[in-house]
C-alpha positions as CSV (number, residue, x, y, z in Angstrom):
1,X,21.2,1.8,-11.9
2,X,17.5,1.6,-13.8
3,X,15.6,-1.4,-13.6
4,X,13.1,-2.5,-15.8
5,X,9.9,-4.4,-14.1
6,X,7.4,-5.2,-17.1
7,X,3.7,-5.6,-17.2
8,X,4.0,-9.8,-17.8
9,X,6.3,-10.2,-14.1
10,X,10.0,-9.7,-15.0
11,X,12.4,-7.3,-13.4
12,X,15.7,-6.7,-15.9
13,X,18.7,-4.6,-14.4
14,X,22.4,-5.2,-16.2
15,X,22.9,-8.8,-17.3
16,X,19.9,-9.7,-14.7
17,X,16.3,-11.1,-14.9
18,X,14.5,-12.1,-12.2
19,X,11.2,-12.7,-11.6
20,X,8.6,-10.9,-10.1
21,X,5.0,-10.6,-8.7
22,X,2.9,-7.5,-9.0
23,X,0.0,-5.8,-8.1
24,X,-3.2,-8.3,-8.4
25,X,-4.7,-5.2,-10.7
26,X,-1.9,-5.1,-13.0
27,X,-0.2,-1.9,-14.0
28,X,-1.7,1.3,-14.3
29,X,-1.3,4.8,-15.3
30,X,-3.7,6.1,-12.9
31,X,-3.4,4.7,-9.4
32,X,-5.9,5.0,-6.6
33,X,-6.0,3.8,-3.1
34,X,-7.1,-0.1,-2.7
35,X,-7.2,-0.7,-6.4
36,X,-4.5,-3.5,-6.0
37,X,-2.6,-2.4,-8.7
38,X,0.9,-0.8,-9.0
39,X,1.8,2.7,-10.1
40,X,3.9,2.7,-13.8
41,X,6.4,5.4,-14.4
42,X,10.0,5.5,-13.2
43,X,10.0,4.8,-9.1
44,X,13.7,5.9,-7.2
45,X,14.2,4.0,-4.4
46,X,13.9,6.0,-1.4
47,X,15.6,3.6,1.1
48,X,16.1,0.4,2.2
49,X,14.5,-1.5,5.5
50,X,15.1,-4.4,6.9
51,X,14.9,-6.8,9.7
52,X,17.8,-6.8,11.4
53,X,16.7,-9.9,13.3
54,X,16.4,-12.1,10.2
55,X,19.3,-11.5,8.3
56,X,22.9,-12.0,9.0
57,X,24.4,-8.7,8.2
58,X,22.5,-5.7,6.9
59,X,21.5,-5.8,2.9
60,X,24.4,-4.0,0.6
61,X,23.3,-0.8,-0.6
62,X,24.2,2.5,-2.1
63,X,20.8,3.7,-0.6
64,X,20.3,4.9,3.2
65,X,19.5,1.2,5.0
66,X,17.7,1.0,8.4
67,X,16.1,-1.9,10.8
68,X,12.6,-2.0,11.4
69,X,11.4,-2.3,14.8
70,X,8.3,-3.9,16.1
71,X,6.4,-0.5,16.4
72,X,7.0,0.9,12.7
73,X,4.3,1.0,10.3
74,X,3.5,2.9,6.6
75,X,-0.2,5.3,6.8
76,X,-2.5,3.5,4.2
77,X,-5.9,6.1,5.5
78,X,-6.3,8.3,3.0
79,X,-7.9,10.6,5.7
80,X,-4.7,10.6,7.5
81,X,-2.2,13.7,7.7
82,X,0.3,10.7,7.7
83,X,-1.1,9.1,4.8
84,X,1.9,7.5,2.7
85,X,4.5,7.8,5.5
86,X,5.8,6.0,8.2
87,X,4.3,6.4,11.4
88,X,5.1,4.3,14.9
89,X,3.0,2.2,16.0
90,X,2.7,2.7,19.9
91,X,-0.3,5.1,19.8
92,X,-1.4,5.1,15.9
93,X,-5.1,5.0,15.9
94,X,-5.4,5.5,11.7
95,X,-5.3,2.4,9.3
96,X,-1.8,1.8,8.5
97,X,0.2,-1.6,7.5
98,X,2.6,-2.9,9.8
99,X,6.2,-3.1,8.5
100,X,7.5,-6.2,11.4
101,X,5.8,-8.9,9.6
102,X,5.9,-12.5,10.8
103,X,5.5,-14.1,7.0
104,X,8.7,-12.6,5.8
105,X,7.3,-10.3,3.2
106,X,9.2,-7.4,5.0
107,X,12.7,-9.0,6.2
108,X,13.9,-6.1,3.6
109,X,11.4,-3.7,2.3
110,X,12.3,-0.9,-0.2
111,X,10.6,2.0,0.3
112,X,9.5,3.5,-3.3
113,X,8.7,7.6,-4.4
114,X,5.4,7.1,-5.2
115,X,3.0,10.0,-4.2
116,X,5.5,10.9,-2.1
117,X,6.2,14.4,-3.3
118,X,4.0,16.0,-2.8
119,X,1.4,13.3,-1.0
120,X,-2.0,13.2,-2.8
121,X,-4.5,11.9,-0.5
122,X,-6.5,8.8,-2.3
123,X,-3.5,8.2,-4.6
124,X,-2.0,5.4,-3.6
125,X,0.1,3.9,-0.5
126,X,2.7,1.8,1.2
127,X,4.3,1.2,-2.4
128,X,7.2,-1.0,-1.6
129,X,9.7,-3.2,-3.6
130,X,9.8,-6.5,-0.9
131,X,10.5,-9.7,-0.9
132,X,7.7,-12.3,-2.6
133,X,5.8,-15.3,-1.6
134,X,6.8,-18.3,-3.1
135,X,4.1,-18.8,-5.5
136,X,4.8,-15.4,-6.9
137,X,0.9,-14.5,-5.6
138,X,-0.2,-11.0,-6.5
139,X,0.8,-8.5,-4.3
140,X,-1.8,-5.4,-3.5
141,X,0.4,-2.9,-5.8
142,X,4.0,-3.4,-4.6
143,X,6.5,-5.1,-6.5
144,X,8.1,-8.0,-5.0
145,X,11.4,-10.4,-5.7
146,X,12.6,-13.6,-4.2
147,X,15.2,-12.5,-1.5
148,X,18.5,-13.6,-3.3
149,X,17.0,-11.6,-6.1
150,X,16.1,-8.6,-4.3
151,X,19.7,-8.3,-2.5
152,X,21.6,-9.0,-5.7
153,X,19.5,-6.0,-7.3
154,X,20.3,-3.5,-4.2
155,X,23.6,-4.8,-3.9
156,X,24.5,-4.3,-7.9
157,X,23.2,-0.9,-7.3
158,X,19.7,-0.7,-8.6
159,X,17.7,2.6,-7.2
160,X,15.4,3.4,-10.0
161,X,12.3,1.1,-11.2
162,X,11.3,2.3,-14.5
163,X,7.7,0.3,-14.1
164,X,5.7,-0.1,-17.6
165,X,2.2,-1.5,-18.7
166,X,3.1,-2.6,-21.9
């Protein structure tokens, strides 16, 4: 199922509407690397992550769902042969984001095809649909939901974000 998310912080799928934070840049056309802003155009959802100690059961999904450990992180250096991928942790010298967060952000984290096939170096990273802060605050390009949100929209079957600046 598509899902809308609009440039003014809404996300629409079915009978749904929920709200959501976005990039602190807005939405662009033309991404780059540390601009803060997140990627328009129509974003499948690659799979599903998720903390396996912070949730009772595993979120419901049609997509492929795994637990993140402690040592998994997403390649955000550009001068990386990992850039945009996951990487582990353990012996990872490159500049990456860690996916076992303390602050929630990641108890389920939806990985997004964003410059993904093929990887452009400089064109963006570590694009994720993930759970918000409560304020809503900006997020650096990803898209985020509140967490009953976000499992009602994986659960009902949304896998593509049709993502649009205007």
């Amino acid at each position: 199922m598509r899902a809308t998310v609009t440039a003014d912080g809404w996300m629409v799928w079915g009978q749904r509407r929920a709200r959501a934070a976005l990039g602190e840049g807005g939405i662009v056309s033309e991404k780059r690397e540390g601009d803060g802003a997140t990627p328009s155009g129509l974003l499948p959802v690659r799979r599903v992550l998720y903390r396996a100690d912070r949730l009772p059961m595993p979120p419901r999904a049609t997509l492929p769902r795994e637990p993140i450990g402690q040592q998994d992180g997403w390649c955000d250096d550009p001068a990386s042969p990992d850039y945009n991928r996951p990487v582990r942790l353990a012996h990872f010298s490159a500049r990456h984001e860690r996916l076992w967060r303390q602050d929630g952000l990641y108890d389920v984290v939806c990985v997004l095809g964003w410059n993904d096939a093929p990887v452009v170096s400089g064109r963006g990273s570590a694009i994720f649909l993930h759970v918000a802060r409560a304020d809503y605050r900006p997020t650096q390009g990803c898209i985020a939901l509140a967490l009953p949100d976000l499992l009602a929209a994986l659960a009902e079957g949304v896998d593509v974000l049709d993502v649009r600046t205007g």
